[in-house]
C-alpha positions as CSV (number, residue, x, y, z in Angstrom):
1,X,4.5,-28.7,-15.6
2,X,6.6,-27.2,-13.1
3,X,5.6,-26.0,-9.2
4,X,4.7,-22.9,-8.2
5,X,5.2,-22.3,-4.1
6,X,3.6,-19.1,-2.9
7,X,4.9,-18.0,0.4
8,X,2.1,-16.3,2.3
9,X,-1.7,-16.9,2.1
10,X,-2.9,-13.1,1.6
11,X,-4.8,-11.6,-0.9
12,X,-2.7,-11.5,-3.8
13,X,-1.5,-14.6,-2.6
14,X,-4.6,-16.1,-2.9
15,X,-5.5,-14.3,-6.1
16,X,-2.1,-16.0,-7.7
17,X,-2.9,-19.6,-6.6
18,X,-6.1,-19.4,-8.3
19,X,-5.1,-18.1,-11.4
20,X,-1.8,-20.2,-11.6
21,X,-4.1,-23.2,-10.4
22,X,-6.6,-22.4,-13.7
23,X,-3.5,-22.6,-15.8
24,X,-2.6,-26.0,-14.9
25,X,0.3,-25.3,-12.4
26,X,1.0,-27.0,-8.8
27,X,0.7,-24.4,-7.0
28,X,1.3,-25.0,-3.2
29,X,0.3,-22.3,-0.7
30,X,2.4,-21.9,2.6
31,X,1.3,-19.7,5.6
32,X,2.7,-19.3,9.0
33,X,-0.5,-18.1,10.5
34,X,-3.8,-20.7,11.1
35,X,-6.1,-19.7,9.3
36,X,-8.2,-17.9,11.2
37,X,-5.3,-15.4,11.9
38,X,-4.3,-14.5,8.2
39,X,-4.9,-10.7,6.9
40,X,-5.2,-8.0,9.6
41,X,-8.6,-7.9,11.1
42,X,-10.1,-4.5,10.0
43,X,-11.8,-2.7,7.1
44,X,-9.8,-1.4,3.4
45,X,-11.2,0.6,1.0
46,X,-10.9,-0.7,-2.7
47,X,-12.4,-0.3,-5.7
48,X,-15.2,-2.6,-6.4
49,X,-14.1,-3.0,-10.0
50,X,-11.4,-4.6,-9.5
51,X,-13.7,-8.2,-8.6
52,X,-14.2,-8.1,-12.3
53,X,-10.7,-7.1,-13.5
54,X,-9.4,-9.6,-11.7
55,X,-12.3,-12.1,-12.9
56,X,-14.1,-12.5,-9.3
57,X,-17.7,-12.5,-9.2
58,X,-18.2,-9.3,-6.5
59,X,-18.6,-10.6,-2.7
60,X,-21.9,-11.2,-0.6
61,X,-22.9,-7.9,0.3
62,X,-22.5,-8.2,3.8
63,X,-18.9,-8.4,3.8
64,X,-18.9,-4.6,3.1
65,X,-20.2,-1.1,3.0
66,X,-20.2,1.9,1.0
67,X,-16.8,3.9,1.5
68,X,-17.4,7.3,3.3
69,X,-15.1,10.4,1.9
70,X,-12.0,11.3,3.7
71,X,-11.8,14.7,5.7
72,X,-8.6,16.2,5.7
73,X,-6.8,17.8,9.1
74,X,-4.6,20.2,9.1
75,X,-1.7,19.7,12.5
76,X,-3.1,22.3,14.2
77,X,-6.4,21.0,13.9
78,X,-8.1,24.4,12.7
79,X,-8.9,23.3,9.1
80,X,-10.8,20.7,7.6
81,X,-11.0,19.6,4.1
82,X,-13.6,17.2,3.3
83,X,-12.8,15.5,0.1
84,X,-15.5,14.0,-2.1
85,X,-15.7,12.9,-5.9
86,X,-12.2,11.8,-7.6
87,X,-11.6,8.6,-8.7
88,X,-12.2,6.6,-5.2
89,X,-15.6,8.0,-5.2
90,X,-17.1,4.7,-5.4
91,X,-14.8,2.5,-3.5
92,X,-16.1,0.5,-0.7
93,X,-14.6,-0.8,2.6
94,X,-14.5,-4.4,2.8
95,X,-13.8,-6.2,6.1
96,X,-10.1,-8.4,5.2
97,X,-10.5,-11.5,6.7
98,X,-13.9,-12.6,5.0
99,X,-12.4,-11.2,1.9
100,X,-9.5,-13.4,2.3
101,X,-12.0,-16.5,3.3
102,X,-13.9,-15.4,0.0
103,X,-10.8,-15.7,-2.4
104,X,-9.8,-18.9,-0.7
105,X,-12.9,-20.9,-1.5
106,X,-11.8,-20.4,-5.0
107,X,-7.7,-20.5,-4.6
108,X,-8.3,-23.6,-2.6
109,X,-10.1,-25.7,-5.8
110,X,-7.3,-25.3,-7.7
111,X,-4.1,-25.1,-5.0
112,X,-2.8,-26.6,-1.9
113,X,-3.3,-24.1,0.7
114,X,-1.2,-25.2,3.8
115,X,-1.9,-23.1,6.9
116,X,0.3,-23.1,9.9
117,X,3.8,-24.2,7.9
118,X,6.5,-21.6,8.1
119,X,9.0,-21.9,5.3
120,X,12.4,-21.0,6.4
121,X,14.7,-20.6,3.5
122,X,14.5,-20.2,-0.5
123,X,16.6,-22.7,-2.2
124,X,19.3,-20.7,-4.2
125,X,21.4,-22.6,-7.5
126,X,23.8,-20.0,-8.6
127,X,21.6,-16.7,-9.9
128,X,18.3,-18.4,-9.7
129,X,15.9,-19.3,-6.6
130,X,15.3,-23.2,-7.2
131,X,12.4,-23.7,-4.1
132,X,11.9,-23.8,-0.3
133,X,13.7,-25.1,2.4
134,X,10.7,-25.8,5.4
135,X,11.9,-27.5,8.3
136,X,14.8,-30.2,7.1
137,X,12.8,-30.5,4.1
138,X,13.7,-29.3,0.5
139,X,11.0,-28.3,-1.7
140,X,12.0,-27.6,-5.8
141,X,9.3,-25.5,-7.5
142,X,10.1,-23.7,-11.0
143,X,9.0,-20.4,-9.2
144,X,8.6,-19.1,-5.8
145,X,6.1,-16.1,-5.4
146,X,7.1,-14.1,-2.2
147,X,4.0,-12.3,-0.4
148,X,5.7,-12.3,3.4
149,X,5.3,-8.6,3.4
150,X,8.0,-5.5,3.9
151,X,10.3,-7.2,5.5
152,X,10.8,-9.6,3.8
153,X,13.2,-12.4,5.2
154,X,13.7,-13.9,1.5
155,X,14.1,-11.3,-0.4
156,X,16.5,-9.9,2.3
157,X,19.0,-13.0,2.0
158,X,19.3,-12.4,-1.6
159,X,22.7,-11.5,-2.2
160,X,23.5,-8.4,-3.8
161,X,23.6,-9.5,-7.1
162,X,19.7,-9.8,-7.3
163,X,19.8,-5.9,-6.6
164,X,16.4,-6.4,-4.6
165,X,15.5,-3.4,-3.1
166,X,15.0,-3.4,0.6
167,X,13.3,-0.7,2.5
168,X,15.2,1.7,4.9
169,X,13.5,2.6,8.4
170,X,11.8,5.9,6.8
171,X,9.5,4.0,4.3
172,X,7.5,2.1,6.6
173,X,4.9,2.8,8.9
174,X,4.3,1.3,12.3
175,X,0.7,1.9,13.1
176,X,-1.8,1.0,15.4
177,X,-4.7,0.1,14.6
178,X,-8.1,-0.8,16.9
179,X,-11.8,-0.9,17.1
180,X,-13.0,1.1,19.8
181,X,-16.7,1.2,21.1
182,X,-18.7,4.6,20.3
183,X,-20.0,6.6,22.8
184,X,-22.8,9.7,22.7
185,X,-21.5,12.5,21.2
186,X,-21.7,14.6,18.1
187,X,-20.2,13.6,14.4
188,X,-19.1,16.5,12.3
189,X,-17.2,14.2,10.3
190,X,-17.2,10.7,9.6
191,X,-13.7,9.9,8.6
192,X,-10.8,12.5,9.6
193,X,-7.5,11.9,8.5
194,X,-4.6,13.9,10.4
195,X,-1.7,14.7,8.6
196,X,1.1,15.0,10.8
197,X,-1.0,14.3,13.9
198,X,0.5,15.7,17.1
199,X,3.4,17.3,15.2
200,X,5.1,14.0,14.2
201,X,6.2,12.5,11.0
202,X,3.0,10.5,10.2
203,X,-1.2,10.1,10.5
204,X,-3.5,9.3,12.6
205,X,-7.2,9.2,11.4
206,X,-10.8,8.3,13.2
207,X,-14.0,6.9,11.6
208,X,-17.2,6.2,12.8
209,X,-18.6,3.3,11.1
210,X,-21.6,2.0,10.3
211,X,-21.1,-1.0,12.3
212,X,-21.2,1.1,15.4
213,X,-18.0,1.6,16.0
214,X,-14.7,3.6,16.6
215,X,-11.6,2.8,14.0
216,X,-8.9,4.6,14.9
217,X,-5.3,4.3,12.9
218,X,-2.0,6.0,14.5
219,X,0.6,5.8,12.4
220,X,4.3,7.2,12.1
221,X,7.6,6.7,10.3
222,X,10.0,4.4,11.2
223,X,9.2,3.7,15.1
224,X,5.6,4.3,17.7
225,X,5.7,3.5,21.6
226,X,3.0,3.3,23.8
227,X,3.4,6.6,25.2
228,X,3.2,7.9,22.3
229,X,-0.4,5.8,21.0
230,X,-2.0,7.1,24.4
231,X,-1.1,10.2,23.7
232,X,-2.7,10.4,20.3
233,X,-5.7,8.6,21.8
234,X,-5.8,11.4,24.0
235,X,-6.0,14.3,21.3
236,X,-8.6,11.9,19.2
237,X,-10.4,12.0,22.1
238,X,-10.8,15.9,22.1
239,X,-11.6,16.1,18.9
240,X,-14.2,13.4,18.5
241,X,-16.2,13.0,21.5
242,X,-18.1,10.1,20.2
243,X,-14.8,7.9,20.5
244,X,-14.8,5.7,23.6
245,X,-12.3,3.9,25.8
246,X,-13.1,-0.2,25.3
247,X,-10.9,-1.7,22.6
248,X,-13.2,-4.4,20.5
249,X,-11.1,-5.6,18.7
250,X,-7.5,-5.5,16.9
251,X,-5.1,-3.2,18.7
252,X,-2.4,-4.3,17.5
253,X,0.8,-2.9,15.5
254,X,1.9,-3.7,12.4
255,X,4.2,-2.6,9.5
256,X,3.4,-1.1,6.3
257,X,5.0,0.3,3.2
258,X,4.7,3.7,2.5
259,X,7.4,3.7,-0.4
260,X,7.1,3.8,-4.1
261,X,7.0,0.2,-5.6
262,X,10.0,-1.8,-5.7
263,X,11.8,-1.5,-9.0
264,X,13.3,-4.7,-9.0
265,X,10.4,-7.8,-8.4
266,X,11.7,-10.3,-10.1
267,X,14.8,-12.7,-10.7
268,X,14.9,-15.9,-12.3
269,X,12.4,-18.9,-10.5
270,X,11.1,-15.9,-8.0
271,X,8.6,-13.1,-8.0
272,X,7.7,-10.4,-4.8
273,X,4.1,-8.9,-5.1
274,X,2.0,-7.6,-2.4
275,X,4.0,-5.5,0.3
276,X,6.9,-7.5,-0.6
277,X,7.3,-5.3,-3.2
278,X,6.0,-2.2,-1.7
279,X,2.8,-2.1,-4.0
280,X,0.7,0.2,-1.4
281,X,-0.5,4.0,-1.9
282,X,2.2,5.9,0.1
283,X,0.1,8.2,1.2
284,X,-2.4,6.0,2.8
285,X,-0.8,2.2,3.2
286,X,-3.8,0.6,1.3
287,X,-2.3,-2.1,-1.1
288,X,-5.0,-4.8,-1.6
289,X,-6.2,-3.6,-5.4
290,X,-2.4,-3.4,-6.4
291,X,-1.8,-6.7,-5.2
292,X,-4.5,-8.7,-6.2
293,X,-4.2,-6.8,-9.9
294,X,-0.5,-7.4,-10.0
295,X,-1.5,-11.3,-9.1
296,X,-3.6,-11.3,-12.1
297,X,-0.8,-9.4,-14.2
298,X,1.6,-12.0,-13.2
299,X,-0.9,-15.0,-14.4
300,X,-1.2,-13.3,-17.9
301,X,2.4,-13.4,-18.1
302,X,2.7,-16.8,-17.6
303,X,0.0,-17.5,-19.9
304,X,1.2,-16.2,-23.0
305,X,4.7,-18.2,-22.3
306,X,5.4,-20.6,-19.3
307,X,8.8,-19.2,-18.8
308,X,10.4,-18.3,-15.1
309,X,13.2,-16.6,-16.7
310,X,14.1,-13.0,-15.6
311,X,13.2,-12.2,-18.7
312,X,9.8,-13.1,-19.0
313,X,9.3,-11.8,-15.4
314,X,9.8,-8.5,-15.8
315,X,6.6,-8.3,-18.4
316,X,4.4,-8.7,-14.9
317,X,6.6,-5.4,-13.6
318,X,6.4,-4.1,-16.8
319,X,2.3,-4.3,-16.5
320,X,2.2,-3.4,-12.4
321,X,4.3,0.1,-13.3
322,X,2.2,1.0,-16.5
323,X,-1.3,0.8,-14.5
324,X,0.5,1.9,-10.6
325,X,3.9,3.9,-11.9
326,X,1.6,7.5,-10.0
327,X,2.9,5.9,-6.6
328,X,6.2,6.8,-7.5
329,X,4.9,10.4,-7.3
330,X,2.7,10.1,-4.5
331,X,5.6,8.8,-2.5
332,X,7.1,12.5,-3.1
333,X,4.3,14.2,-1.9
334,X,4.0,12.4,1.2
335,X,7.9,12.4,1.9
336,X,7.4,16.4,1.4
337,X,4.5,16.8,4.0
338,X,6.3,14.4,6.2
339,X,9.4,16.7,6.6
340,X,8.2,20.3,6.0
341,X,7.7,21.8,9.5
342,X,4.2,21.6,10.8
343,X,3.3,24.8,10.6
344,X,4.1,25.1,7.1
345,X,1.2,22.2,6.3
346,X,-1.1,24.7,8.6
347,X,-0.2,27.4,5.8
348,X,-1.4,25.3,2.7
349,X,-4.3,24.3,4.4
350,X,-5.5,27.8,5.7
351,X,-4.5,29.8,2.3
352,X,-6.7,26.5,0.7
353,X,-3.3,25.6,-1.3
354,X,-4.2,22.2,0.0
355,X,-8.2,22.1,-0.5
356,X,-10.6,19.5,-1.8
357,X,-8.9,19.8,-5.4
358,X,-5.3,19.7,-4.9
359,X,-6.0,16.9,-2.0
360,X,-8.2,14.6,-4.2
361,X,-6.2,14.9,-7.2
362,X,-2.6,13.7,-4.9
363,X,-3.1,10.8,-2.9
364,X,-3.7,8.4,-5.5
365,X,-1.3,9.1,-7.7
366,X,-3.7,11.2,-10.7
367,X,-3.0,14.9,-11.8
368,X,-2.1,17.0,-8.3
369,X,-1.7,21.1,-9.6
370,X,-1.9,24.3,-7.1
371,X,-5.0,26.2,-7.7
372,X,-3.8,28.9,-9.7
373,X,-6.4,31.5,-8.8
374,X,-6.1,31.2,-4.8
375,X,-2.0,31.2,-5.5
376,X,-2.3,34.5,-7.4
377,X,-4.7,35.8,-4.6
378,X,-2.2,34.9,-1.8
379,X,0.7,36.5,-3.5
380,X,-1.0,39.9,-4.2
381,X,-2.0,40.3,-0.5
382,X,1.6,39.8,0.2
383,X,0.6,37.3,2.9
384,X,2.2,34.4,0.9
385,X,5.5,32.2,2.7
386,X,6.7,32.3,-0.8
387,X,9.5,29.7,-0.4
388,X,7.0,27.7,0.6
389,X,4.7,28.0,-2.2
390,X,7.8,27.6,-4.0
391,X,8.5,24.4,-2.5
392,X,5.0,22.7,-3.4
393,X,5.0,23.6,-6.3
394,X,8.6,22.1,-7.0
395,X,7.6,18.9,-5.1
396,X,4.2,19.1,-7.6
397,X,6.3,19.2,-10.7
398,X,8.8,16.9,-9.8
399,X,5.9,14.2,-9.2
400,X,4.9,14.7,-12.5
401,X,8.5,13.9,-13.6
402,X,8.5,10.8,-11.4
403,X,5.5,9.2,-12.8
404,X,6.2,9.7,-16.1
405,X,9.7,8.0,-15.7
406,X,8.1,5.1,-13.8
407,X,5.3,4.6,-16.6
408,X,8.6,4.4,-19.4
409,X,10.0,1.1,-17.4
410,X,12.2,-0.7,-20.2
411,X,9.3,-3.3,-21.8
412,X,12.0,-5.5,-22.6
413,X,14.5,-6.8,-20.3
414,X,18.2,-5.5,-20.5
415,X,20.0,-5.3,-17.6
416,X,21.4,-1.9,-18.2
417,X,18.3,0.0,-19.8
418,X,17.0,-1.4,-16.4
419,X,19.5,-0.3,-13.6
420,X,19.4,3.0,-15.8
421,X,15.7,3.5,-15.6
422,X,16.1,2.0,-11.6
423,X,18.7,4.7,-11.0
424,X,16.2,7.5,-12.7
425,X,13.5,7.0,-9.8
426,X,16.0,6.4,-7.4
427,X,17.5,9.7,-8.1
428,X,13.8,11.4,-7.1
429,X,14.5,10.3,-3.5
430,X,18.3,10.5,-3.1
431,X,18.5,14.1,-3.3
């Protein structure tokens, strides 16, 4: 049977090696980091299903806690909306690195795992990736699964005949993220979330956890300098006097997809998965469930039919959009909020356009609609901006559009039913 090389030992990384490993493949694992550096060093929230989905047993409990709700702030800071219920109701935050360490006591019974090897270069025969080249060393494998993240260096040296979709400055977040200790001081809320914090185009948000401390995410579009993480530390500061000034731990920036999921992940011998192929919530960046699911999609695949064809790819797309084809809409919503003017966000939030329903039904890509009531009340005091009414609700139909388009991806592969139905959700973002 051929090899499998996955490039980078993360968690749907680690999910694929020990599925493909149960199957009988090689499957050889190669990280850049040691080990004790892989995965970002800091809390998700996930689903605690998806251990059994994805045929885990669930982790020792100590590795996480029961997910507090989000509270939502409005720019100017004079609203919040505390969101509770919806379908993350039940998620819990688990820390990354002992989840990673969890998955890899499995993936590593079944796979090489090689920590601390940087592989430089796919191996390329024609229209199909034939392996790695690491060092002056040529390694074949039948398919190579690419998990290096949103910028990709593989999947960027494709040429353009692969028609891999790369992401543009605008669909990635650069955020900090850090652990700060937690002084006295009173908690109104547990986890704030600030939608265009400090007027910019992104979101910063502050959580006290039950670990005693401080985390504190600032994150904007396409670029963040120093001055302008201290100056968001600053405001956090005023609004949550319980945040201190020592850094524990992280503080560090990294990058992050906040785009709809790539509609091309596959060629012949190669795969992307993970952020590699964008498979986070744009609203939020969280994109752990969608890659360890689209890890176990991709081991179904080759278990009904050992094929690295194009062809049979695509079924693991073809799986990945049917469950996670709402992020296409998501990605509308946040693009909207992103470029409306700040004060405009302060609107919806203080009319309660944007309230606990609207907001819980939105972020995760499940049925978003204005409150009709509370739209019909604003109008007949004549104290509506109707254009901006008008312009949520436009963005709120056209996400409803967008996910059903992404949830029709061809089930069979043909190039131009593809580029067609490519072209479709393209279309959402090019206007």
């Amino acid at each position: 049977m051929e090899n499998i090389i996955i490039i980078g030992a993360n968690q749907g990384g680690l999910v694929a090696a020990y599925k493909l490993g149960k199957l009988g493949f090689k499957v050889s694992v190669y990280e850049a980091k040691s080990k004790d550096q892989v995965a970002y060093d800091w809390y998700d929230d996930i689903d605690p299903k998806v251990f059994a989905q994805i045929g885990f047993p669930m982790p020792d409990k100590s590795m996480y806690f029961n997910k507090k709700q989000w509270t939502f702030v409005n720019p100017s800071e004079t609203v919040k909306v505390f969101v509770e219920g919806g379908e993350q109701a039940n998620d819990i935050s688990i820390e990354r690195r002992p989840l990673n360490d969890f998955l890899y006591s499995y993936a590593v019974k079944v796979a090489e795992i090689n920590y601390g090897v940087k592989v430089d270069s796919l191996l390329l025969d024609g229209d199909r990736i034939t392996g790695v080249k690491i060092g002056d060393k040529e390694i074949k494998a039948g398919l190579v699964i690419d998990t290096s993240g949103v910028y990709s260096t593989f999947r960027q040296s494709l040429p353009e005949s692969f028609k891999m979709d790369n992401a543009t400055k605008d669909e990635v977040f650069v955020a900090f993220r850090g652990f700060f200790n937690r002084v006295e001081g009173d908690v109104d809320y547990t986890n704030k979330a600030y939608l265009k914090h400090e007027g910019q185009m992104g979101i910063s948000w502050c959580i006290a956890t039950d670990e005693g401390d401080v985390d504190i995410l600032i994150g904007r579009v396409g670029s963040l300098t120093k001055q302008e993480i201290d100056h968001a530390l600053v405001s956090l500061k005023k609004d949550n006097p319980f945040l201190g000034d020592k850094l524990l731990k992280c503080g560090y920036v990294c990058n992050i997809p906040v785009r709809y999921p790539s509609t091309n992940m596959v060629a012949n011998g190669y795969v992307t998965l993970g952020d590699s192929a964008y498979m986070t919530i744009p609203m939020m960046g969280s994109g752990v469930v969608a890659g360890m699911i689209a890890a176990t999609y991709l081991s179904e695949v080759l278990a009904e039919n050992k094929d690295f064809t194009k062809e049979n790819l695509w079924k693991y797309q073809v799986k990945f959009y049917k469950r996670f084809g709402g992020y296409v809409g998501v990605d509308m919503l946040k693009r909207w909020l992103l470029a409306v003017p700040s004060k405009n966000v302060d609107f919806l939030f203080e009319k309660h356009i944007l309230n606990q329903e609207t907001l819980s039904g939105g972020l995760d890509g499940s049925k978003m609609q204005l409150p009709l009531r509370s739209l019909l009340r604003i109008v007949w005091n004549g104290k509506s901006r109707l254009g901006v009414l008008l312009s949520l609700a436009g963005v709120l139909g056209k996400m409803d559009k967008a996910k059903k388009v992404a949830e029709g991806i061809p089930e069979i592969y043909d190039e131009k039913e593809v580029d067609a139905w490519s072209n479709k959700i393209k279309k959402f973002f090019n206007k």
